[in-house]
MITIVEX-643392 format. One record per residue (C-alpha): residue number from 1; residue in three letters; x, y, z. Coordinates in Angstrom, 2 decimals, decimal comma. Layout:
// MITIVEX-643392
+-----+------+---------+---------+---------+
: seq : type :      c1 :      c2 :      c3 :
+-----+------+---------+---------+---------+
: NUM :  ala :       X :       Y :       Z :
...
+-----+------+---------+---------+---------+
This chain:
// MITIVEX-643392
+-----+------+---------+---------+---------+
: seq : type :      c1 :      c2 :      c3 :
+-----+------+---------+---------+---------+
:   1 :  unk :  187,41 :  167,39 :  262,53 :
:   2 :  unk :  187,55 :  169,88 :  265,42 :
:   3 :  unk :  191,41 :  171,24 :  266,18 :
:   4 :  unk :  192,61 :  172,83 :  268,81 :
:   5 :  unk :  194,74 :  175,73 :  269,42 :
:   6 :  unk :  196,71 :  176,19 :  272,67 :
:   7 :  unk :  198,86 :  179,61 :  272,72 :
:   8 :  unk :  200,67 :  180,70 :  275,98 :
:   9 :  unk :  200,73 :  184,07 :  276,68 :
:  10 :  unk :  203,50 :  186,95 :  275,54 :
:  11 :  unk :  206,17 :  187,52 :  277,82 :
:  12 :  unk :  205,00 :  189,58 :  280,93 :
:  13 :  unk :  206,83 :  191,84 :  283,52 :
:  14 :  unk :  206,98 :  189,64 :  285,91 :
:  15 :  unk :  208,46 :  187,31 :  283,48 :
:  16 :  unk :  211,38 :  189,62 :  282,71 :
:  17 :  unk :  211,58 :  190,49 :  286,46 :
:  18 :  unk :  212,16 :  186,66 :  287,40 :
:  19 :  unk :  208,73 :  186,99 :  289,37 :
:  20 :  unk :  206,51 :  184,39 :  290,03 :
:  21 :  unk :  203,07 :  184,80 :  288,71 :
:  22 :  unk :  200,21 :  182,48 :  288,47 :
:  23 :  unk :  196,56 :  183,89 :  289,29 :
:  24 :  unk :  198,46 :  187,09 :  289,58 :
:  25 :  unk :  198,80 :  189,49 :  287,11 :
:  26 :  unk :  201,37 :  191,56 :  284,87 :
:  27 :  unk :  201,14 :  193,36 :  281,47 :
:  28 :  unk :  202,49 :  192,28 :  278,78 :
:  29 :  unk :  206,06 :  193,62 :  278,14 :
:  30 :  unk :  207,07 :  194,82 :  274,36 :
:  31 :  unk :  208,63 :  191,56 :  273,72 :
:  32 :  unk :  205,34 :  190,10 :  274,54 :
:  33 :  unk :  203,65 :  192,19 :  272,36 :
:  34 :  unk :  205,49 :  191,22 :  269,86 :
:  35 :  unk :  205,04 :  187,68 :  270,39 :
:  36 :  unk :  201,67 :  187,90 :  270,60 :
:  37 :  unk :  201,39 :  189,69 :  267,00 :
:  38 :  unk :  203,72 :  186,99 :  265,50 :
:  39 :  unk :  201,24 :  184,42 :  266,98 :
:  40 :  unk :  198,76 :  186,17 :  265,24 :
:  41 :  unk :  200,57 :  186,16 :  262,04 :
:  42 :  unk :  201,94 :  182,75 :  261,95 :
:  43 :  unk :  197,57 :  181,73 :  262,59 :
:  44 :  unk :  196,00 :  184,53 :  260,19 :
:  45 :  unk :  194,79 :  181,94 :  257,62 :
:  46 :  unk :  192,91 :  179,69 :  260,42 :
:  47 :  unk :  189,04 :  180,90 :  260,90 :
:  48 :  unk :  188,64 :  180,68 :  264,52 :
:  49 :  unk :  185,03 :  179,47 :  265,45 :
:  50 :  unk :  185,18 :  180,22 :  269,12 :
:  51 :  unk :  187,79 :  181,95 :  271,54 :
:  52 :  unk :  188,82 :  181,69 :  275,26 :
:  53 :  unk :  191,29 :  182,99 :  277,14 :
:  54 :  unk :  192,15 :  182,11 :  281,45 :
:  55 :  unk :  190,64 :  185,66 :  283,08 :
:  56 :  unk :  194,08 :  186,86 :  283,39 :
:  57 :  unk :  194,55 :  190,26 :  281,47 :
:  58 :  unk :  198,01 :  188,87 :  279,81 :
:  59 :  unk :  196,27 :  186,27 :  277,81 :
:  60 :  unk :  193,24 :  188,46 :  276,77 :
:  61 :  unk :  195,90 :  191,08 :  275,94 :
:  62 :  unk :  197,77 :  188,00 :  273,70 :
:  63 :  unk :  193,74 :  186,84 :  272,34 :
:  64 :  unk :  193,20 :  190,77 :  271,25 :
:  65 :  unk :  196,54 :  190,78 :  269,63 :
:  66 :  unk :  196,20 :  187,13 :  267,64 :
:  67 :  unk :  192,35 :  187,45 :  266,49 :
:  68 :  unk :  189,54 :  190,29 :  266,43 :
:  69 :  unk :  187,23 :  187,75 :  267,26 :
:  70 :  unk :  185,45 :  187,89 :  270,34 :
:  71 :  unk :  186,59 :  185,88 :  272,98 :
:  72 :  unk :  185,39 :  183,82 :  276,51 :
:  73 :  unk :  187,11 :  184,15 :  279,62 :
:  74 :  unk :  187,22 :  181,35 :  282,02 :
:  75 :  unk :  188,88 :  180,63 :  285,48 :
:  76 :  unk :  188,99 :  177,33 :  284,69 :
:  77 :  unk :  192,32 :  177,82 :  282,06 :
:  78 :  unk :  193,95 :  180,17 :  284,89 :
:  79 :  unk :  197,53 :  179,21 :  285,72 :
:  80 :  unk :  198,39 :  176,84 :  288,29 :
:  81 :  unk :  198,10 :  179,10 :  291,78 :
:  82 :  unk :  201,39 :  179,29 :  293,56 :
:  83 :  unk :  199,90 :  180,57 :  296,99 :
:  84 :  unk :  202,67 :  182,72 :  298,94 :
:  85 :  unk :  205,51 :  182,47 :  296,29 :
:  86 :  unk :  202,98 :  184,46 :  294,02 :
:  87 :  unk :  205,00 :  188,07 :  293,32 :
:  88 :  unk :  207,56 :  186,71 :  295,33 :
:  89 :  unk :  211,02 :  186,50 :  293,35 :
:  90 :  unk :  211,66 :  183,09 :  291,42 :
:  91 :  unk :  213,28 :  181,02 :  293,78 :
:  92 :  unk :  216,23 :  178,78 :  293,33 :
:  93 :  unk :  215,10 :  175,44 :  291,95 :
:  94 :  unk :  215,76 :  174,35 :  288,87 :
:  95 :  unk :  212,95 :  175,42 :  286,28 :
:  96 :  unk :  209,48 :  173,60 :  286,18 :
:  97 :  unk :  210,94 :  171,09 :  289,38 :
:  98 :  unk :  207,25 :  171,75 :  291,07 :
:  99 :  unk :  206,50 :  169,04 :  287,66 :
: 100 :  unk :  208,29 :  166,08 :  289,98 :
: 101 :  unk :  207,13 :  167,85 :  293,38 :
: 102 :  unk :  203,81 :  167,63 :  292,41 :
: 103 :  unk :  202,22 :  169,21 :  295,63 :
: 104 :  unk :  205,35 :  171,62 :  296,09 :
: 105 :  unk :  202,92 :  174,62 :  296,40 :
: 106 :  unk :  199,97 :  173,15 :  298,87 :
: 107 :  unk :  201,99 :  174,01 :  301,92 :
: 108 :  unk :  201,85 :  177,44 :  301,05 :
: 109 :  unk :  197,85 :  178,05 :  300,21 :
: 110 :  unk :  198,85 :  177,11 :  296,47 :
: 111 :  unk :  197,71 :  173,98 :  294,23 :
: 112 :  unk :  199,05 :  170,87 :  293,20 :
: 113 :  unk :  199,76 :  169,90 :  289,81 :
: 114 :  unk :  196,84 :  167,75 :  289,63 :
: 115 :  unk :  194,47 :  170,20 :  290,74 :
: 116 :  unk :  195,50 :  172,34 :  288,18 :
: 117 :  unk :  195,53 :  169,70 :  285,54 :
: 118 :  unk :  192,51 :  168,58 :  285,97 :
: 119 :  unk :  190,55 :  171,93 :  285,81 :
: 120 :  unk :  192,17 :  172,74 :  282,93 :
: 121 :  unk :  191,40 :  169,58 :  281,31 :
: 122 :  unk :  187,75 :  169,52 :  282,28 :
: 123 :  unk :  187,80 :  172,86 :  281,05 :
: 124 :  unk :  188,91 :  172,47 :  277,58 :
: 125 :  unk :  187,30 :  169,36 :  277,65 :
: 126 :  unk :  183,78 :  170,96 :  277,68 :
: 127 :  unk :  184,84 :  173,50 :  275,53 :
: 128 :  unk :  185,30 :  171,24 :  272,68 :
: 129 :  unk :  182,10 :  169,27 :  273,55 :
: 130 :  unk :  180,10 :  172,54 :  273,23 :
: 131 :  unk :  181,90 :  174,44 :  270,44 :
: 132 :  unk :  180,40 :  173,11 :  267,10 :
: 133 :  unk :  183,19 :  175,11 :  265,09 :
: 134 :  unk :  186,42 :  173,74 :  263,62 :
: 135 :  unk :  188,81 :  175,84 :  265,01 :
: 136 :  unk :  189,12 :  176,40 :  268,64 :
: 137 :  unk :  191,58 :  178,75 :  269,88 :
: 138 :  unk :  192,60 :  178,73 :  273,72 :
: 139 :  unk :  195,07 :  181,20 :  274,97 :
: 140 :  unk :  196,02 :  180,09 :  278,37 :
: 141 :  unk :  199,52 :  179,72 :  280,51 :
: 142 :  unk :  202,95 :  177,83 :  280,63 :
: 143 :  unk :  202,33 :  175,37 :  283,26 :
: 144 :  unk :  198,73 :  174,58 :  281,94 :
: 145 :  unk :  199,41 :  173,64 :  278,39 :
: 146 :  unk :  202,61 :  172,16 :  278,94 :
: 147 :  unk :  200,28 :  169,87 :  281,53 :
: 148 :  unk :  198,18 :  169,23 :  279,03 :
: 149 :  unk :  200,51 :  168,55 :  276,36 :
: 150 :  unk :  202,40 :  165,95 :  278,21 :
: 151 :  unk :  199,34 :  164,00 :  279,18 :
: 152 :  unk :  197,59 :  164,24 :  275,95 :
: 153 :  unk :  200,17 :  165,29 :  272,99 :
: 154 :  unk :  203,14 :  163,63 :  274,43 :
: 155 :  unk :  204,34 :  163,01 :  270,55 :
: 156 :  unk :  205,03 :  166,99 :  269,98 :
: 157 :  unk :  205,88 :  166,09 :  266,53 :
: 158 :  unk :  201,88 :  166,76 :  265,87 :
: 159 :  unk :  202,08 :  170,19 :  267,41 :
: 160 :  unk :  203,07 :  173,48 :  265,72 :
: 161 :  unk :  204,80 :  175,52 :  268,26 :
: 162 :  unk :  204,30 :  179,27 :  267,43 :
: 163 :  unk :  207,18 :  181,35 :  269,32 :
+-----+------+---------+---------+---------+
């Protein structure tokens, strides 16, 4: 039986900054290394068959830090695109309230949670279709995986979370 791994990335700049980022980009801060390494450690006895990353540096940074193996990158498992409040300073609202607001961000050139949902889950989707390993490791963003987890792993008591 095929399992998958979902892994957000380490903790960014932009991330300590309060910044929003979703298709754009910030290294990976020490902590984040860090967390990326302990990822790594807590998975070192699974033999990942294939492994993909969104084509943001942070999570290939995170992949290169968890696994040697080689890895894919696809738009497709990018972060939900926030249009103008992207670099902008996190604003006000209480966290993740875009979840309820679903189309919070089209106003301002972004995408709605369903757009974003949707790729992603077409995305990993084919990925598991295609990949004839058993592991498959997929190191992507907050807002995707905790998307996908809600629709499809709403029981989190069969998921290992890896901090």
């Amino acid at each position: 039986m095929k399992k998958l791994y979902l892994v957000r990335h380490g903790q960014t700049l932009f991330n300590e900054l309060h910044m929003t980022q979703g298709w754009c980009d910030s290294p990976l801060t020490e902590l984040g290394r860090k967390q990326a390494k302990e990822a790594g450690r807590s998975l070192r006895n699974v033999d990942f068959s294939a492994v993909y990353t969104s084509t943001s540096e942070r999570t290939s940074d995170t992949a290169e830090l968890i696994t040697d193996k080689p890895y894919t990158r696809l738009k497709a498992l990018k972060e939900i695109y926030f249009g103008l409040y992207e670099g902008q300073r996190e604003f006000t609202q209480p966290k993740n309230w875009f979840v309820d607001n679903t189309d919070a961000f089209v106003p301002y050139g972004g995408e709605s949670v369903q757009e974003m949902a949707e790729r992603f889950e077409n995305c990993v989707k084919a990925i598991m279709k295609k990949e004839e390993g058993e592991n498959i490791l997929i190191v992507s963003h907050g807002c995707t995986i905790g998307t996908f987890l809600d629709r499809f792993a709403p029981d989190t008591s069969q998921v290992l979370i890896c901090v």
